[in-house]
VOBA-335498 format. One line per 5 residues: their letters; for each residue x, y, z of C-alpha. Coordinates in steps of 0.02 Angstrom, whole numbers, plus 50000, padded with zeros to 5 digits. Last residue first. Layout:
<recs>
a = X Y Z | ...
</recs>
This chain:
<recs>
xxxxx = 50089 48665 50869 | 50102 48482 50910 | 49956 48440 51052 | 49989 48343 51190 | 49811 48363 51281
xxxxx = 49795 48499 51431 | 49659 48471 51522 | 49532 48642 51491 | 49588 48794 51564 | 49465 48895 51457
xxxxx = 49600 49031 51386 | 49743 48873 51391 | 49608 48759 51295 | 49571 48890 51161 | 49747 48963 51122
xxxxx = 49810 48780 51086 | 49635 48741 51026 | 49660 48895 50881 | 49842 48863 50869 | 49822 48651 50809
xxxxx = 49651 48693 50702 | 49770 48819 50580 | 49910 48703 50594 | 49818 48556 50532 | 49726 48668 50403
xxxxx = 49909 48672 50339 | 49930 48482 50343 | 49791 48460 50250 | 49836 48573 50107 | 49751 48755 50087
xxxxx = 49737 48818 49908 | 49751 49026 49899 | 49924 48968 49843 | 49870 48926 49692 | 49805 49117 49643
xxxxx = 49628 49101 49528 | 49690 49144 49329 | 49623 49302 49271 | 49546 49346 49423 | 49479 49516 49475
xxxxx = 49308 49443 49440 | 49310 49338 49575 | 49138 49264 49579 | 49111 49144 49738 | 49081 48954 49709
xxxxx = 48948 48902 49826 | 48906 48714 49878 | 48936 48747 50035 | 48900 48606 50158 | 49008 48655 50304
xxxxx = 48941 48817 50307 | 48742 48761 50280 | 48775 48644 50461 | 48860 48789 50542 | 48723 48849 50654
xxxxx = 48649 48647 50685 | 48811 48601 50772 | 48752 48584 50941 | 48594 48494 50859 | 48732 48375 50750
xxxxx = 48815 48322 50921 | 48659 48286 51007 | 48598 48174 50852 | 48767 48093 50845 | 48745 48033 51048
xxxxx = 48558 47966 50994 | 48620 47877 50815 | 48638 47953 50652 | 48589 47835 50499 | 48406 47915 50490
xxxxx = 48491 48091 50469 | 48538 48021 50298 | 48705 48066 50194 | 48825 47989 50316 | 49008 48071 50363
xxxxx = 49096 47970 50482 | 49206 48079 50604 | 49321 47974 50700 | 49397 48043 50863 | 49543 47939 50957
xxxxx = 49659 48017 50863 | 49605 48210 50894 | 49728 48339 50818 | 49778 48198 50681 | 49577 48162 50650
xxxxx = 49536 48341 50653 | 49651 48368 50489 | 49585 48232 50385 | 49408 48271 50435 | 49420 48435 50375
xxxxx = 49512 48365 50218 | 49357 48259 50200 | 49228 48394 50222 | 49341 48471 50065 | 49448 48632 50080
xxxxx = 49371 48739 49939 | 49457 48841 49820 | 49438 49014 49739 | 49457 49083 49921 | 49339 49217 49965
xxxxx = 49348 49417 49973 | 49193 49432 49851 | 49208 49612 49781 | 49041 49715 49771 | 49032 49891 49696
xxxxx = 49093 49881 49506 | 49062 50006 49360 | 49270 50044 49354 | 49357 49908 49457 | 49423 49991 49616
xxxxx = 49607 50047 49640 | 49656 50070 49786 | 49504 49992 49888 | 49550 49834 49769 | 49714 49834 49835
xxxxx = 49664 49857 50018 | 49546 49717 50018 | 49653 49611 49915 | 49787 49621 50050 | 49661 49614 50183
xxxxx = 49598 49437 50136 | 49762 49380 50099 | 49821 49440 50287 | 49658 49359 50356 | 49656 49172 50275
xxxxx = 49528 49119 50186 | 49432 48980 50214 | 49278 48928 50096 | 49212 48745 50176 | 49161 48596 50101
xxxxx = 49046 48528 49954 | 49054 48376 49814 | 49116 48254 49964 | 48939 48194 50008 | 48809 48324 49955
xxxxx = 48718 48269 50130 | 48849 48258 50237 | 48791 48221 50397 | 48910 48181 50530 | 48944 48027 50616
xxxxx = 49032 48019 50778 | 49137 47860 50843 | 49242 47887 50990 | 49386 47775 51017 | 49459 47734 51202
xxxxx = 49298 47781 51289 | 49211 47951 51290 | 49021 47899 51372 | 49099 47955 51565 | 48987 48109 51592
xxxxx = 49138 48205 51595 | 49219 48140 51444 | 49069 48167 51329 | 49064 48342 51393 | 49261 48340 51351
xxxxx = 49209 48309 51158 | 49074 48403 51138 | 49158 48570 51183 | 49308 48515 51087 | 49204 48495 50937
xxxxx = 49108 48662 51011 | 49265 48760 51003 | 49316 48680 50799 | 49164 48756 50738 | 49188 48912 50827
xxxxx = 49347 48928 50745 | 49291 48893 50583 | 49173 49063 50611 | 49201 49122 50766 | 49345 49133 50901
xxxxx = 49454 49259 50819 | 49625 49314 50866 | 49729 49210 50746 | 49880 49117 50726 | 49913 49022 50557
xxxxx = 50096 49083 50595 | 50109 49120 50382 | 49953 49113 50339 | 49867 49235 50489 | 49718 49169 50533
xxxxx = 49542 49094 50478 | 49397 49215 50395 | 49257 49115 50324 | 49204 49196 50147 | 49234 49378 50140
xxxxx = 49109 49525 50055 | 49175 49697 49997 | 49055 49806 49971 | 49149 49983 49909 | 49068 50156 49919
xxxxx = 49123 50290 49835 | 49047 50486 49901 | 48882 50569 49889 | 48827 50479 49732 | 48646 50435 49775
xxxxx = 48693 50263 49680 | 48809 50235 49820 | 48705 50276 49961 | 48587 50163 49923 | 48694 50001 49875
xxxxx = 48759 50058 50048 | 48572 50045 50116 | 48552 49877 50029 | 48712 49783 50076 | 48647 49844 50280
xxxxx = 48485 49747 50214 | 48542 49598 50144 | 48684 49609 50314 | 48540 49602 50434 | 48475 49441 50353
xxxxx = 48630 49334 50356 | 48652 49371 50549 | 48445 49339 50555 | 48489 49146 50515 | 48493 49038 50323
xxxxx = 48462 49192 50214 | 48304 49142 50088 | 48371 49146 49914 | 48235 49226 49811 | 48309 49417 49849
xxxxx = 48453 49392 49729 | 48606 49478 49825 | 48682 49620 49744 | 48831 49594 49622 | 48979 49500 49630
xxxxx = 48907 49354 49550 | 48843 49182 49663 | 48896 49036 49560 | 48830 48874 49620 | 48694 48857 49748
xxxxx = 48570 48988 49843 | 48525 48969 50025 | 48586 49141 50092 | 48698 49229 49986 | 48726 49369 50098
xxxxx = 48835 49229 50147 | 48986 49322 50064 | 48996 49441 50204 | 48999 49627 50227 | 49154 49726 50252
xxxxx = 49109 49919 50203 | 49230 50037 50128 | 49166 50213 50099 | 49260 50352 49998 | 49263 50521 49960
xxxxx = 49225 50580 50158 | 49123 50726 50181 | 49123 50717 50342 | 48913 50724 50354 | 48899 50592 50243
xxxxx = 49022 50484 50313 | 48936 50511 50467 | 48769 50459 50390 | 48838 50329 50318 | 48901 50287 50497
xxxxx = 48726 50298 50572 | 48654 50198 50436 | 48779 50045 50471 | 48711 50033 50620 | 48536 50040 50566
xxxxx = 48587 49882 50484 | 48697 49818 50560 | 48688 49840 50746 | 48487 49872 50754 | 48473 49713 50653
xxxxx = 48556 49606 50778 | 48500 49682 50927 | 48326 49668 50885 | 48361 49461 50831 | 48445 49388 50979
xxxxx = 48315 49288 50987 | 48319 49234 50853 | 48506 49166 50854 | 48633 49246 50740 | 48755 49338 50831
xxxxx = 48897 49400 50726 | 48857 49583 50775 | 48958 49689 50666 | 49082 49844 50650 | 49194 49825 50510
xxxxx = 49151 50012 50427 | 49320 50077 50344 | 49321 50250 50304 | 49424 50349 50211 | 49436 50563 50173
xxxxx = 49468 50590 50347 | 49495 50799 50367 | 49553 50785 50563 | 49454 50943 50602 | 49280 50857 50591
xxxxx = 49337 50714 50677 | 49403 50807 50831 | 49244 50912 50824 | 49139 50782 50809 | 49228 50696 50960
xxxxx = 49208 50846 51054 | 49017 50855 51011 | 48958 50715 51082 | 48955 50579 50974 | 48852 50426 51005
xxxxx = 48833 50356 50865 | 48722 50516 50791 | 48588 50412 50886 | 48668 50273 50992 | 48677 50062 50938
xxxxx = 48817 50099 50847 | 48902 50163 51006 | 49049 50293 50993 | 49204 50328 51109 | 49350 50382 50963
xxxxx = 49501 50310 50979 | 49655 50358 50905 | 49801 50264 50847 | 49949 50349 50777 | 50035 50330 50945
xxxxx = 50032 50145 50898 | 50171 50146 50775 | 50324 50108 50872 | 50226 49954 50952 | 50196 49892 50793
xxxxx = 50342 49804 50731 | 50404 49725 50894 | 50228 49638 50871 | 50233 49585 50692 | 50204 49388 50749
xxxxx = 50055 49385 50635 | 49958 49343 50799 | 50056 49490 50893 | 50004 49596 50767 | 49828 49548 50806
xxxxx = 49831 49549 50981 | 49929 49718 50964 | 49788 49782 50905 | 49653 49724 51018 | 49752 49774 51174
xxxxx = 49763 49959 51119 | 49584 49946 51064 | 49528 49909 51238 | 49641 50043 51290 | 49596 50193 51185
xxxxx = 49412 50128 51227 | 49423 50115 51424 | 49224 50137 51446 | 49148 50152 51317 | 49136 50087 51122
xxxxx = 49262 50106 50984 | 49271 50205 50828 | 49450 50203 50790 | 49546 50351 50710 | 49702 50308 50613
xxxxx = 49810 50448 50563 | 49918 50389 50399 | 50115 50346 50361 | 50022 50198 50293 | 50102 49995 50286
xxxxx = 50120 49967 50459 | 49998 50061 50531 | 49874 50013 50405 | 49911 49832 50437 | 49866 49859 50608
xxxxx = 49716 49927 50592 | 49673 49811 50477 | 49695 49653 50599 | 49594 49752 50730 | 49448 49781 50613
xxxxx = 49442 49594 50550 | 49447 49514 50722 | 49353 49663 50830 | 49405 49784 50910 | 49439 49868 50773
xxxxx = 49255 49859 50734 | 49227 50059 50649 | 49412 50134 50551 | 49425 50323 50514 | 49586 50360 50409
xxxxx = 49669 50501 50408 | 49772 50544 50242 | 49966 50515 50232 | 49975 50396 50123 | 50106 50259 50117
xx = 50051 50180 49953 | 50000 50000 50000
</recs>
């Protein structure tokens, strides 16, 4: 990236994605970065976030000397005007931001979580359009996600989302209709707005470390979550059998890509957008199979087989309680999707993950998991 000078306003750096850019922009900009960040303790919550996620990518030393360019801002999506009182406008006002990156999200997705949900991104989202607005900044970056494609199969086009696939939860929902109010705001020409949509985000690919505790991740937490309940109430024995259903066999699997890949196309495309074009998929070209998956969980947990079955009538009572604890991921893990990249010419090989690397990936995440939980400490080779 160019090392620009200009201020940069940055929502969800607290979060996985927003904290992992707002350290690469530190690192790669001579800019200003001003966070958005909800009270109390906001300059250090986002302190802590940041240097979680250089210290993931193992760029800690790195970014320490760059941190006094970070600035944040106490705002609540959730707040009319977000919040601001007007010292903050004022400080934003004078700082002359002409880019904004909006990462703030609730990943909830349960029903009943449902008010918060769509208040947080989708009126959410309206409050900082509005502030974009009313900062006159030239250009508006938005991280949505590539499941805005709901239920549909095959290609899905960078373009907006075809309203007859149903969204599988309210998470998928809320982000339709956040898509549709910067879709909005783009045609009404006030300033450039970019949609850019990732796949499943996993961590850094070179330390395959990462901050997050969702997506694959939270997959992989309630597979160990499962497995030590099993222990406890003494039905884990020397082999544990669990079948899974699969129902489009080995034909689908999961879209991972990897955070500093993600970014660097992010950033790049931001740069230098594609004349005529709004939405960018931010997805991996290819798919790590339900067998790979399996591959990998079977050398981080021997004495677990996974079985995949393409009836529910072949699962018996202790697979049935696994697959309902599972239910959230169950259209993840069968993805049929192939995500338009029209950027591509020819789709980058080293986007493709091996076994042994989603190995690694898995290996960090329960490393990290099982210290942060104090769960018994298995050998595990990290």
């Amino acid at each position: 990236m160019a090392q620009s000078s200009n201020p940069i306003l940055l929502t969800g750096a607290t979060g996985f994605i927003g904290s992992n850019l707002a350290a690469h922009l530190l690192l790669t900009t001579k800019a200003q970065v001003f966070c958005l960040v909800r009270a109390p303790n906001a300059q250090e919550r986002l302190i802590q976030a940041v240097r979680a996620a250089a210290r993931a990518a193992a760029l800690d030393d790195q970014i320490l000397p760059q941190l006094n360019r970070l600035t944040a801002i106490a705002a609540d999506l959730t707040q009319p005007q977000l919040g601001l009182g007007s010292a903050q406008w004022r400080v934003l006002q004078s700082a002359g931001v002409a880019q904004l990156w909006h990462c703030a999200a609730s990943l909830r997705f349960e029903p009943r979580h449902r008010a918060d949900i769509f208040e947080r991104n989708v009126m959410g989202t309206q409050r900082v359009l509005d502030l974009a607005a009313a900062l006159q900044i030239s250009q508006f970056n938005a991280m949505s996600t590539a499941y805005v494609a709901g239920k549909c199969s095959g290609l899905v086009a960078e373009q907006p989302v075809a309203h007859h696939a149903a969204p599988n939860n309210d998470y998928e929902a809320s982000k339709r209709q956040a898509e549709n109010r910067l879709l909005n705001a783009h045609q009404q020409g006030t300033f450039q707005v970019n949609i850019f949509r990732p796949s499943i985000v996993i961590g850094n690919s070179t330390t395959y470390d990462s901050t997050s505790d969702s997506g694959l991740y939270g997959f992989v937490a309630a597979v160990e979550q499962f497995r030590q309940q099993l222990r406890l109430n003494g039905s884990y024995v020397q082999h544990c059998l669990l079948r899974v259903h699969t129902p489009d066999g080995t034909t689908s699997g999961l879209n991972l890509m990897p955070i500093d890949r993600l970014l660097h196309e992010a950033i790049a495309l931001a740069q230098s957008p594609t004349p005529s074009q709004v939405v960018y998929h931010l997805s991996n070209p290819f798919l790590v199979s339900l067998e790979s998956l399996q591959h990998a969980l079977t050398s981080i947990y021997p004495d677990l087989e996974l079985q995949g079955v393409r009836e529910l009538s072949e699962l018996q009572p202790v697979d049935r309680l696994f697959h309902r604890r599972l239910r959230f991921y169950h259209p993840y893990l069968h993805d049929t999707k192939q995500f338009e990249r029209r950027r591509d010419a020819h789709p980058p090989a080293d986007l493709r993950l091996t076994v042994p690397q989603l190995e690694r990936y898995l290996q960090r995440f329960i490393t990290r998991f099982r210290w942060r939980n104090a769960a018994p400490p298995d050998e595990i080779a990290v």
